[in-house]
PDB file of N, H, CA, C and O in Angstrom:
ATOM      1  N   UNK A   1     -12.472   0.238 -27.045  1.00  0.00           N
ATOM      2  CA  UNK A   1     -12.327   0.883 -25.767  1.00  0.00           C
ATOM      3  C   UNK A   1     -12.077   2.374 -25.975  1.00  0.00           C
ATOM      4  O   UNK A   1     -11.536   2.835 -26.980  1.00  0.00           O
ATOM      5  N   UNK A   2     -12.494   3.055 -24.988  1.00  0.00           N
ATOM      6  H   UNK A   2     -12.934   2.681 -24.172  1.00  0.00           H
ATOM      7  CA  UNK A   2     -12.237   4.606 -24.726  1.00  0.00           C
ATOM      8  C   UNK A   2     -11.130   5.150 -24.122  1.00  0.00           C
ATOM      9  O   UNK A   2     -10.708   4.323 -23.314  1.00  0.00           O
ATOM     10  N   UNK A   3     -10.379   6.259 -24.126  1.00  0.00           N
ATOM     11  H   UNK A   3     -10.722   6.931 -24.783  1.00  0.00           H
ATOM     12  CA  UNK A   3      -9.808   6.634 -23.404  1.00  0.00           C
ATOM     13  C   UNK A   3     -10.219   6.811 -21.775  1.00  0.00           C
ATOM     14  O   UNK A   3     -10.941   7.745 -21.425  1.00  0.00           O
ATOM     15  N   UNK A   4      -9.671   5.793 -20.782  1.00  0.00           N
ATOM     16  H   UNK A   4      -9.085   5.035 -21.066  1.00  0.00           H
ATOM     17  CA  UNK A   4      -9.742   5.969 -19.167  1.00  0.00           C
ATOM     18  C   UNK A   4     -10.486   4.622 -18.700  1.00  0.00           C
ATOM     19  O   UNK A   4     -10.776   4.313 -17.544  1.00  0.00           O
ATOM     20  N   UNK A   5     -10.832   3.571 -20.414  1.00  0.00           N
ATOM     21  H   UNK A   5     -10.596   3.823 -21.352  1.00  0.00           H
ATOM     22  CA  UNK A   5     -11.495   2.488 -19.831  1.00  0.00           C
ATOM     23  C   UNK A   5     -10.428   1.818 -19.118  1.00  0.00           C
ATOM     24  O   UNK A   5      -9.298   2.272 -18.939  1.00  0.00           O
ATOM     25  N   UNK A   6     -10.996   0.404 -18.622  1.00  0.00           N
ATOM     26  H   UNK A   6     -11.914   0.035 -18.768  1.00  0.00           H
ATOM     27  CA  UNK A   6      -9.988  -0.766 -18.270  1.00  0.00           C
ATOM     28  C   UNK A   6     -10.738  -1.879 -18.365  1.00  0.00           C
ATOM     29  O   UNK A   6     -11.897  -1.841 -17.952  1.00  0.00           O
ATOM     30  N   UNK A   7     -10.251  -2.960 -18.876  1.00  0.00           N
ATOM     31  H   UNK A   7      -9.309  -2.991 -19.210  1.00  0.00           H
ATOM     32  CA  UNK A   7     -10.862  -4.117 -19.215  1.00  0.00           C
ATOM     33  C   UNK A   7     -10.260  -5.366 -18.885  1.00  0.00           C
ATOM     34  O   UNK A   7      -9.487  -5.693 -19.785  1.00  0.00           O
ATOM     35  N   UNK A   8     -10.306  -6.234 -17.912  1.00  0.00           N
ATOM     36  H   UNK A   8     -10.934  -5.969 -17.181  1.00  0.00           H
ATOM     37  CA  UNK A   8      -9.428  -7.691 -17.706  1.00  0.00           C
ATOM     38  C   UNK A   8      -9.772  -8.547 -18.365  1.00  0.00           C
ATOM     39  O   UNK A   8     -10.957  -8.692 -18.665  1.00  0.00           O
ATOM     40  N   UNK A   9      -8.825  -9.341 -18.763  1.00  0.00           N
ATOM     41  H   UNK A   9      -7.862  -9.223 -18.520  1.00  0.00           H
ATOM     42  CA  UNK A   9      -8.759 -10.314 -20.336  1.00  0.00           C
ATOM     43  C   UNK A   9      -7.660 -11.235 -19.555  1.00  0.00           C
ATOM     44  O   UNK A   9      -7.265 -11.144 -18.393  1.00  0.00           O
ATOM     45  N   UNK A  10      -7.213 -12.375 -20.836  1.00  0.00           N
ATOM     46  H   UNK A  10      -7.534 -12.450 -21.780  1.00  0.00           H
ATOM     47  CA  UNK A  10      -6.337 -12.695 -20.951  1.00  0.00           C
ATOM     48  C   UNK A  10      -5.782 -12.562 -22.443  1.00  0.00           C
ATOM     49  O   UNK A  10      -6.448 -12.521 -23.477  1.00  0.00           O
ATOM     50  N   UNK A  11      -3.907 -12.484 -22.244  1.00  0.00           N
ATOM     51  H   UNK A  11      -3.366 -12.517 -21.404  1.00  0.00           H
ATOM     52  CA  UNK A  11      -3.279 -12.201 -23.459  1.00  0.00           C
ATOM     53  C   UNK A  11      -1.808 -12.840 -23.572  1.00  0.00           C
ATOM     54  O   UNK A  11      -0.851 -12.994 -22.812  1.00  0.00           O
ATOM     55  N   UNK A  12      -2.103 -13.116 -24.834  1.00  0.00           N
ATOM     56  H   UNK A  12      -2.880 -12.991 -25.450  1.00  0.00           H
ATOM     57  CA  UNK A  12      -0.681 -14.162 -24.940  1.00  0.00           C
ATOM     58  C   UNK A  12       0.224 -13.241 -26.192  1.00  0.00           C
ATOM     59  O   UNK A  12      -0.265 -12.640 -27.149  1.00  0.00           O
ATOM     60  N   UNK A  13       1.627 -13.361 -25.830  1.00  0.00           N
ATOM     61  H   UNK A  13       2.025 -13.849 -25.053  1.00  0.00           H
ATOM     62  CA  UNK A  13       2.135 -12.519 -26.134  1.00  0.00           C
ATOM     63  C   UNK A  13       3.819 -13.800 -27.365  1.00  0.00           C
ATOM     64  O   UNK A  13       4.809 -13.459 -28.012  1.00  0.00           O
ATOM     65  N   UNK A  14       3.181 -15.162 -27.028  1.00  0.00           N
ATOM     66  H   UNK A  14       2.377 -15.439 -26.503  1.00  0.00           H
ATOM     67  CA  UNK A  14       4.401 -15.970 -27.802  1.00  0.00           C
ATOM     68  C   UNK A  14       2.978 -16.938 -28.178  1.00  0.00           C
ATOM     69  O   UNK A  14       1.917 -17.133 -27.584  1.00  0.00           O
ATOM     70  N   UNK A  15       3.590 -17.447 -29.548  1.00  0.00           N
ATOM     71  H   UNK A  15       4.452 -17.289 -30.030  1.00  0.00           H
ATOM     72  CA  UNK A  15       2.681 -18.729 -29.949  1.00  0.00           C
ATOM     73  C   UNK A  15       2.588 -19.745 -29.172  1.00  0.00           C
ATOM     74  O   UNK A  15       3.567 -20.447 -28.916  1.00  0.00           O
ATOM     75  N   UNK A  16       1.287 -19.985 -28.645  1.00  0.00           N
ATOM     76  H   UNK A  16       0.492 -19.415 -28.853  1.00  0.00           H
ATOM     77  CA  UNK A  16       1.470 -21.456 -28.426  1.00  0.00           C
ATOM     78  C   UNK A  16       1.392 -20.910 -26.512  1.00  0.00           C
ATOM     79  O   UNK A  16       1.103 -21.804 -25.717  1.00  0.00           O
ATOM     80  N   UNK A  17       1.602 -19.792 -26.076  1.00  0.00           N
ATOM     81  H   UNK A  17       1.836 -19.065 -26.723  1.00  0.00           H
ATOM     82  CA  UNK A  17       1.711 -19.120 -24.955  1.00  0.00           C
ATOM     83  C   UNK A  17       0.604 -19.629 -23.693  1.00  0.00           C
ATOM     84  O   UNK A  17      -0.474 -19.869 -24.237  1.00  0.00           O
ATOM     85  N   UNK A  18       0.545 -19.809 -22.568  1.00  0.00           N
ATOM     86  H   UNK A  18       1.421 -19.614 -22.126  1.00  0.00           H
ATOM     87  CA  UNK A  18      -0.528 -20.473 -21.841  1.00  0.00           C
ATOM     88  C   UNK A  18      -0.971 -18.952 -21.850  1.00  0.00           C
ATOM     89  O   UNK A  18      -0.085 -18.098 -21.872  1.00  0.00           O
ATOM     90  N   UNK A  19      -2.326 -18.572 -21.833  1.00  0.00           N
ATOM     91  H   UNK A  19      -3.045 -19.266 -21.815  1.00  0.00           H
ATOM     92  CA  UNK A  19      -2.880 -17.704 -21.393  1.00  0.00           C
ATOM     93  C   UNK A  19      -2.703 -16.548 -20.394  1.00  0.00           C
ATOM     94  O   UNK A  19      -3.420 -16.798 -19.425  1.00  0.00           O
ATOM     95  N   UNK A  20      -2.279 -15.799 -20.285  1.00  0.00           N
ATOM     96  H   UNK A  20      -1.697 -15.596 -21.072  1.00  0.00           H
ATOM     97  CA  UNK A  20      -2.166 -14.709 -19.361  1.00  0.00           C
ATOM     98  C   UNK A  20      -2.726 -13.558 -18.714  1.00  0.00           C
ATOM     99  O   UNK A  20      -2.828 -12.439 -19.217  1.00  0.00           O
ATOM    100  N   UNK A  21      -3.197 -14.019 -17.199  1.00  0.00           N
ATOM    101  H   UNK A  21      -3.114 -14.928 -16.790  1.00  0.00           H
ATOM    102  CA  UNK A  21      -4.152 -12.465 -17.001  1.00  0.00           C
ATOM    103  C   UNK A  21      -3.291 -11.602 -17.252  1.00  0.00           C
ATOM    104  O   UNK A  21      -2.063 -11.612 -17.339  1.00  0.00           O
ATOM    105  N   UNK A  22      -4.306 -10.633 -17.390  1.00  0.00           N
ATOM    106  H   UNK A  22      -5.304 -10.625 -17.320  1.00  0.00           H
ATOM    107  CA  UNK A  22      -3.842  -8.837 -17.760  1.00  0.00           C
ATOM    108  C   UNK A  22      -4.942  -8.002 -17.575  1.00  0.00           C
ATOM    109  O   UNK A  22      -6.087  -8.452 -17.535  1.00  0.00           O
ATOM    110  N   UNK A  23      -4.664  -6.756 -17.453  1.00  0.00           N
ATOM    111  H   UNK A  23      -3.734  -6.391 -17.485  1.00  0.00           H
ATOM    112  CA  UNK A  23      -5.641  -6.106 -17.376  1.00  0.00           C
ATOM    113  C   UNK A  23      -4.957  -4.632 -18.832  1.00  0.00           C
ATOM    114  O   UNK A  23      -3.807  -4.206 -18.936  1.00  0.00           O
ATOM    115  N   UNK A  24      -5.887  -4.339 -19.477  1.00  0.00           N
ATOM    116  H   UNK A  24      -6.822  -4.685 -19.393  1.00  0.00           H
ATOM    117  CA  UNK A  24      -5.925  -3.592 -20.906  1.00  0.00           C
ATOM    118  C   UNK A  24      -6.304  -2.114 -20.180  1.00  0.00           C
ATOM    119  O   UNK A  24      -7.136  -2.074 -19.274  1.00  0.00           O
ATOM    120  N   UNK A  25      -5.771  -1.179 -20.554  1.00  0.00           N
ATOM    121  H   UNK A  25      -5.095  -1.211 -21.290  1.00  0.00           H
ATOM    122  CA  UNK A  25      -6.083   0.273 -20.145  1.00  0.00           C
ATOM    123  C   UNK A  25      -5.438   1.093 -21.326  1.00  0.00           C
ATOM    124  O   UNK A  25      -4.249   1.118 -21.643  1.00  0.00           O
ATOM    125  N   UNK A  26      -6.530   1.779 -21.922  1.00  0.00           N
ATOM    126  H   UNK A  26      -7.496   1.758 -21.664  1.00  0.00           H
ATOM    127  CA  UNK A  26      -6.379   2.026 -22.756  1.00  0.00           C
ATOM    128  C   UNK A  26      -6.591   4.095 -22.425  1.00  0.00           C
ATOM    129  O   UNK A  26      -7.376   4.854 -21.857  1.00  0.00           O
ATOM    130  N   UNK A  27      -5.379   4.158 -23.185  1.00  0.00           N
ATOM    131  H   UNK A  27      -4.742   3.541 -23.647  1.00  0.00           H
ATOM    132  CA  UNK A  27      -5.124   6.072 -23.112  1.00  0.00           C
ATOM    133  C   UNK A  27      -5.186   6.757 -24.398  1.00  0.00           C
ATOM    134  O   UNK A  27      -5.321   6.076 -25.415  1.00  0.00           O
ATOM    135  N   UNK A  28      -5.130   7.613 -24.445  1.00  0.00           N
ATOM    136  H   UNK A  28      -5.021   8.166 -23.619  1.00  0.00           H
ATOM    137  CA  UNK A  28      -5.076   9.019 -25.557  1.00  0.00           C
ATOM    138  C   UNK A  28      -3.923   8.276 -26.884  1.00  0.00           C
ATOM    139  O   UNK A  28      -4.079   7.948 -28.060  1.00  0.00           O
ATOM    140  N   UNK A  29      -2.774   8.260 -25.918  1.00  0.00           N
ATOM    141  H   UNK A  29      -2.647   8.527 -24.963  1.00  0.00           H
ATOM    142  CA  UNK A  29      -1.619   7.244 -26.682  1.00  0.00           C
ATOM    143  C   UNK A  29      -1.592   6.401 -27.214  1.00  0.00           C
ATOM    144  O   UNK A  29      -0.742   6.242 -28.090  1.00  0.00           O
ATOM    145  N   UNK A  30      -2.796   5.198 -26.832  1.00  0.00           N
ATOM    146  H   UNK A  30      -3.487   5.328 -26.121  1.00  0.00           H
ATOM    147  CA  UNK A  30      -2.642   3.789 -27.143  1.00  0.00           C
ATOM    148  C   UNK A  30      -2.896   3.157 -26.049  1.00  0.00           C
ATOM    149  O   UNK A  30      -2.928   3.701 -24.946  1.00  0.00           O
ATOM    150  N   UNK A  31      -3.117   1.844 -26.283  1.00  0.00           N
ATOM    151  H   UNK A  31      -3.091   1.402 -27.180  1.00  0.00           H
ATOM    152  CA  UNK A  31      -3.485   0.947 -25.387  1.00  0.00           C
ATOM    153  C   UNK A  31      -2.236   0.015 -24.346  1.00  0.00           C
ATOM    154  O   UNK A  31      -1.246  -0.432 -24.924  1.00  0.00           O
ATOM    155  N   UNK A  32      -2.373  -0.166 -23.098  1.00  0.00           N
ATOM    156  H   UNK A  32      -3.177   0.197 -22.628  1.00  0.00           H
ATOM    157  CA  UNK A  32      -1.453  -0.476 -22.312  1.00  0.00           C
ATOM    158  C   UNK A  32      -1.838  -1.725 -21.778  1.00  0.00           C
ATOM    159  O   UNK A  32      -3.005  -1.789 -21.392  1.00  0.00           O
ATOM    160  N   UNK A  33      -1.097  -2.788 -21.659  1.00  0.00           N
ATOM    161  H   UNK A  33      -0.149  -2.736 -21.973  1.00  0.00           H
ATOM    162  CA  UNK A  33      -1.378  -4.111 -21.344  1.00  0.00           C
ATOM    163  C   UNK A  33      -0.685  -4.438 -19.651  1.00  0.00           C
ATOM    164  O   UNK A  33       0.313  -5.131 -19.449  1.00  0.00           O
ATOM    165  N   UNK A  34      -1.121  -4.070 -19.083  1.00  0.00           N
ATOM    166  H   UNK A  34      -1.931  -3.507 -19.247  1.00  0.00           H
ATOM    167  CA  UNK A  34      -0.195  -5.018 -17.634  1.00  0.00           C
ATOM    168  C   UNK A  34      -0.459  -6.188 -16.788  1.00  0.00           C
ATOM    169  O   UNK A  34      -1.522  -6.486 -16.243  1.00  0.00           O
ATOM    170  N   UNK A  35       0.546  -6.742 -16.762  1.00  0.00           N
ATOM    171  H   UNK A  35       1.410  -6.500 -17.205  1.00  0.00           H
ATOM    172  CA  UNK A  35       0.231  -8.499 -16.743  1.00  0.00           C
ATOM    173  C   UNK A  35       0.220  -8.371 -15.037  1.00  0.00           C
ATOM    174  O   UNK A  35       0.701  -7.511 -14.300  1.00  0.00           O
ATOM    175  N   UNK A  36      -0.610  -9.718 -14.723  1.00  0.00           N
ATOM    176  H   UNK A  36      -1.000 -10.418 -15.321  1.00  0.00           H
ATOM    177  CA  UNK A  36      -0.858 -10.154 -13.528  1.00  0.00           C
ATOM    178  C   UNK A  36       0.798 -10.559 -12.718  1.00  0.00           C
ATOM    179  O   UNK A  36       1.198 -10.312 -11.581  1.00  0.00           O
ATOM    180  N   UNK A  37       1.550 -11.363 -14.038  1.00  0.00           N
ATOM    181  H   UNK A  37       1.224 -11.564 -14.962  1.00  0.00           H
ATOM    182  CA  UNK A  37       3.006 -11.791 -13.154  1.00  0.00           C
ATOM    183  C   UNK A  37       3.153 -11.171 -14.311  1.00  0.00           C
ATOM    184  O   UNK A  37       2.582 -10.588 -15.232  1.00  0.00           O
ATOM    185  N   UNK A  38       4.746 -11.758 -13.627  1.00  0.00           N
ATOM    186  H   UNK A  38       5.210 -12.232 -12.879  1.00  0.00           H
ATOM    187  CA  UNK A  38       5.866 -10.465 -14.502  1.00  0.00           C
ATOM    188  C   UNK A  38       6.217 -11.347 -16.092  1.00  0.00           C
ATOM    189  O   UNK A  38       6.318 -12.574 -16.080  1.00  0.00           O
ATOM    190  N   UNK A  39       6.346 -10.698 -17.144  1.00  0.00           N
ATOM    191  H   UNK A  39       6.263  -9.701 -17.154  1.00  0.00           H
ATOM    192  CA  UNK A  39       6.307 -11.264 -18.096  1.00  0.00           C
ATOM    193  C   UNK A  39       8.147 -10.864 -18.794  1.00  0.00           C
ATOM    194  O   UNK A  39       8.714  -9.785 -18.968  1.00  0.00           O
ATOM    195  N   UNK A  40       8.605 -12.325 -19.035  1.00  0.00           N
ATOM    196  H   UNK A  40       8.144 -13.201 -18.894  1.00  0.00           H
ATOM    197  CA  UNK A  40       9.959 -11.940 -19.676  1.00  0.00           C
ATOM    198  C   UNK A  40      10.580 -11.773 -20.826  1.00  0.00           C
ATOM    199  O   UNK A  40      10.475 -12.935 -21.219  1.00  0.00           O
ATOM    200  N   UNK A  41      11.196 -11.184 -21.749  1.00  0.00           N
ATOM    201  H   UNK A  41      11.281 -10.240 -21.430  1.00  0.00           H
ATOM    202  CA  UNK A  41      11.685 -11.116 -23.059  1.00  0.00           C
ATOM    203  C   UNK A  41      10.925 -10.763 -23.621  1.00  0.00           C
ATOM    204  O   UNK A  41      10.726 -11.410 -24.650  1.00  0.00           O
ATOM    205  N   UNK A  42       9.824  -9.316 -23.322  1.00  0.00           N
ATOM    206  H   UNK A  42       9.985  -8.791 -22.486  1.00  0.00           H
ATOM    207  CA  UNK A  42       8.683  -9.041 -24.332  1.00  0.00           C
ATOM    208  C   UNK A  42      10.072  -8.047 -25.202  1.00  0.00           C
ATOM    209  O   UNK A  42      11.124  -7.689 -24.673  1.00  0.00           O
ATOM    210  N   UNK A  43       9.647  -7.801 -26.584  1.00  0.00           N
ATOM    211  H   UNK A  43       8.792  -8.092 -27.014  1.00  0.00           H
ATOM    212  CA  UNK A  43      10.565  -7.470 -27.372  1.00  0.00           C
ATOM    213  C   UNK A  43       9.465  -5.869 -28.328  1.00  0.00           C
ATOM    214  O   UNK A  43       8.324  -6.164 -28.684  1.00  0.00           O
ATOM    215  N   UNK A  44       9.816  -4.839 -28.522  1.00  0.00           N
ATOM    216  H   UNK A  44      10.742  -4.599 -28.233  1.00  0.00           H
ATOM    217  CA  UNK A  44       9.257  -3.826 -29.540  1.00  0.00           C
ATOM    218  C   UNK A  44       9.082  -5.093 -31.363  1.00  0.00           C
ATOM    219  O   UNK A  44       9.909  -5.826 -31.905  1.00  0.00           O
ATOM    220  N   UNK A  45       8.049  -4.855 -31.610  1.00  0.00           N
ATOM    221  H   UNK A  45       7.377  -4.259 -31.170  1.00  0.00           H
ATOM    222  CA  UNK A  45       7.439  -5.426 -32.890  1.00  0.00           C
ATOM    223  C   UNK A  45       7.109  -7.096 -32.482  1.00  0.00           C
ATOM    224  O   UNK A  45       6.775  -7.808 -33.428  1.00  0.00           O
ATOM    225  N   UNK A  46       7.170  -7.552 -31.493  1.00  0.00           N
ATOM    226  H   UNK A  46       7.442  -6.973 -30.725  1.00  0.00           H
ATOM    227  CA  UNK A  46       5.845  -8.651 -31.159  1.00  0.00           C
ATOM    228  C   UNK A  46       4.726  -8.161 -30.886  1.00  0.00           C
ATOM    229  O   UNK A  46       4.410  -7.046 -30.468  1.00  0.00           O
ATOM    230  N   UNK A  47       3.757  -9.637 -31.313  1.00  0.00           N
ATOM    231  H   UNK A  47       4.013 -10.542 -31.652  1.00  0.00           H
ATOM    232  CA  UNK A  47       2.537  -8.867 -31.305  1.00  0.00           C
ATOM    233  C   UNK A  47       1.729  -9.328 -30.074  1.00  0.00           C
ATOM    234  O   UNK A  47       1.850 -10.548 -29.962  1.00  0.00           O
ATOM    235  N   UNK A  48       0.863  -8.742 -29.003  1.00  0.00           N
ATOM    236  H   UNK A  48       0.765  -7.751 -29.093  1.00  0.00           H
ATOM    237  CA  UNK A  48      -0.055  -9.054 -28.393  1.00  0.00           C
ATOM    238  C   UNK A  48      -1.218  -9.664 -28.610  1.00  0.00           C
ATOM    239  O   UNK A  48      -1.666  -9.182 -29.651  1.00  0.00           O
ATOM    240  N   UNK A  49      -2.155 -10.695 -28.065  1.00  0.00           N
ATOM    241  H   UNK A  49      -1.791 -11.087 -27.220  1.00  0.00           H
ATOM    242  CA  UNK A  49      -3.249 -10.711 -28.426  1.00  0.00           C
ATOM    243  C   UNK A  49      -4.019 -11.154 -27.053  1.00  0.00           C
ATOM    244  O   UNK A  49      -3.637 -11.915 -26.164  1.00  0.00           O
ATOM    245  N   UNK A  50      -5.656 -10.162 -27.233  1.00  0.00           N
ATOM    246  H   UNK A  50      -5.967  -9.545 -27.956  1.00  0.00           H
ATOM    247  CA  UNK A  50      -5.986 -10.590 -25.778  1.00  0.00           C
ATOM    248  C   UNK A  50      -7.281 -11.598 -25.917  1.00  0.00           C
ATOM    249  O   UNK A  50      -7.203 -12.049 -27.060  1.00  0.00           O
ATOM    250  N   UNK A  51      -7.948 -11.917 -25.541  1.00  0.00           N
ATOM    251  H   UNK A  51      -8.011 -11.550 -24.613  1.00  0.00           H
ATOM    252  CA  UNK A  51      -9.049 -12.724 -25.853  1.00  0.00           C
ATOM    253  C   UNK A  51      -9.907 -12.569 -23.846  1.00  0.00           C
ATOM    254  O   UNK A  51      -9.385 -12.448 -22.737  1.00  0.00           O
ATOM    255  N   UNK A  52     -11.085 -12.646 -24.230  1.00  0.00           N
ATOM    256  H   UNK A  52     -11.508 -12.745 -25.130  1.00  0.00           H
ATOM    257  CA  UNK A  52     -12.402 -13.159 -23.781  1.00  0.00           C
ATOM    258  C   UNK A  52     -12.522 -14.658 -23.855  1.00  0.00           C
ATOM    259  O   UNK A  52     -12.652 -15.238 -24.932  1.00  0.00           O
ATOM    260  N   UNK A  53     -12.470 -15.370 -22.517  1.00  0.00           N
ATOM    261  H   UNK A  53     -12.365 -14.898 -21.641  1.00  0.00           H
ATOM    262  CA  UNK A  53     -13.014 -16.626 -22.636  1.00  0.00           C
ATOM    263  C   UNK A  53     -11.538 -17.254 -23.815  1.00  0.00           C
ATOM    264  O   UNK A  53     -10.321 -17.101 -23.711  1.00  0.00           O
ATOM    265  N   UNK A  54     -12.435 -18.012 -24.923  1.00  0.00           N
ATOM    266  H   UNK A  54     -13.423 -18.137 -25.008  1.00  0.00           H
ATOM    267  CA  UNK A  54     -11.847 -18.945 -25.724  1.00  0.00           C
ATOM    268  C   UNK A  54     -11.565 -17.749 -27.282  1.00  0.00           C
ATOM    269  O   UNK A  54     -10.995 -18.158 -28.293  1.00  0.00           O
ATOM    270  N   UNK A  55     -11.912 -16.807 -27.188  1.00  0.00           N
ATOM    271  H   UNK A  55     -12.375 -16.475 -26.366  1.00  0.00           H
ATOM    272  CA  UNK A  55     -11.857 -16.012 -28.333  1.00  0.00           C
ATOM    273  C   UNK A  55     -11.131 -15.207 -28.748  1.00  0.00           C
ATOM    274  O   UNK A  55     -10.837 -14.480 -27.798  1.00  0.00           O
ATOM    275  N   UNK A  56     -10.661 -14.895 -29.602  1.00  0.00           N
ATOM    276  H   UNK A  56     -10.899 -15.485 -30.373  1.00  0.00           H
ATOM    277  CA  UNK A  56      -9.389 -13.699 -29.630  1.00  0.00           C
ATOM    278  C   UNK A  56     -10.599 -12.426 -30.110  1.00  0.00           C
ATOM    279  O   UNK A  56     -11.525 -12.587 -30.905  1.00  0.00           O
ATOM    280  N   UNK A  57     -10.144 -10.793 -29.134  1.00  0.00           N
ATOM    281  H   UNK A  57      -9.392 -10.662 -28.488  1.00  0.00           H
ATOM    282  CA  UNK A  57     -11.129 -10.302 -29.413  1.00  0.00           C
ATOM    283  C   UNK A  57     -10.158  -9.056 -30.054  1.00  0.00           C
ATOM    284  O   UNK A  57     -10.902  -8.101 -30.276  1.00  0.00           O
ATOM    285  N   UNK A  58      -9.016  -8.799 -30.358  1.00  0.00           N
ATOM    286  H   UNK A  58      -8.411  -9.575 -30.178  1.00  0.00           H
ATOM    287  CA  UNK A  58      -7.655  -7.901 -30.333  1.00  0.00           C
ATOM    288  C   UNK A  58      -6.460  -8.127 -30.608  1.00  0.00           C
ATOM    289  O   UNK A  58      -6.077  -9.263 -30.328  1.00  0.00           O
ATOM    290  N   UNK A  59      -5.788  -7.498 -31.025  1.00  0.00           N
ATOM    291  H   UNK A  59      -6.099  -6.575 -31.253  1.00  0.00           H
ATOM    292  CA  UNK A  59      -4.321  -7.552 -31.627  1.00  0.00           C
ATOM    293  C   UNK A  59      -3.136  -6.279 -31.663  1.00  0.00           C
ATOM    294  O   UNK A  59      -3.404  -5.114 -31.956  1.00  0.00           O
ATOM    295  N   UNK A  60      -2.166  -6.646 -31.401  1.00  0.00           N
ATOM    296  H   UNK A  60      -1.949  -7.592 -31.163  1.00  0.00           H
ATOM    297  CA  UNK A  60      -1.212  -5.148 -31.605  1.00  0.00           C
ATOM    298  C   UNK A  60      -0.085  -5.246 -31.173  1.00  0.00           C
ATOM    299  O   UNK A  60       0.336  -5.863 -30.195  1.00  0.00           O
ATOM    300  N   UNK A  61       0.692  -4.297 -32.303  1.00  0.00           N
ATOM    301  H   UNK A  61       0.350  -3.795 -33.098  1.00  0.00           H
ATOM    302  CA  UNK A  61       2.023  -5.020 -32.301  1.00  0.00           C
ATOM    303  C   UNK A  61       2.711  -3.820 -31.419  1.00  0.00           C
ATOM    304  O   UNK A  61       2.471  -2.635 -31.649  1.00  0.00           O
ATOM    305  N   UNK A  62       3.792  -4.365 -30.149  1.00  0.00           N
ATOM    306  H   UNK A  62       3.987  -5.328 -29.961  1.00  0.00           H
ATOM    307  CA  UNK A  62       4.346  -3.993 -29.137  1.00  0.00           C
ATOM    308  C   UNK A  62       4.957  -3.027 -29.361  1.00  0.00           C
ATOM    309  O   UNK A  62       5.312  -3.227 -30.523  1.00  0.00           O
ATOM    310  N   UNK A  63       5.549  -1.613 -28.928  1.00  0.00           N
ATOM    311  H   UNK A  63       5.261  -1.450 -27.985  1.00  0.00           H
ATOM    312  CA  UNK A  63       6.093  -0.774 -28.940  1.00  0.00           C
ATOM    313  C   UNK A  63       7.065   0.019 -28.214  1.00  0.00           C
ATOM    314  O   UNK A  63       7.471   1.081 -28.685  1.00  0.00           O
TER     315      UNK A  63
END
């Protein structure tokens, strides 16, 4: 992705996690994840992952 894209996925953020919409927007800074509902106990150094469909297409650890 580019700086100013946006891309809707889903991303699970705990093992084993049911799937989660989100939508990915990605800046100059880094990439920004914001969830459809509100998501609890995200923690700095877990890792994200978003996937397409059945696929994991991304990864990155929280900050």
């Amino acid at each position: 992705m580019k700086p100013g894209e946006t891309k809707e996925c889903n991303v699970r953020i705990r093992y084993r996690q049911t799937l989660q919409k989100a939508t990915l927007r990605m800046f100059d800074e880094g990439l920004y994840i914001t969830f459809d509902e509100l998501q609890r106990g995200i923690a700095p150094g877990q890792f994200a992952a978003w996937y397409y469909e059945d696929e994991v297409v991304g990864s990155g650890v929280i900050g």
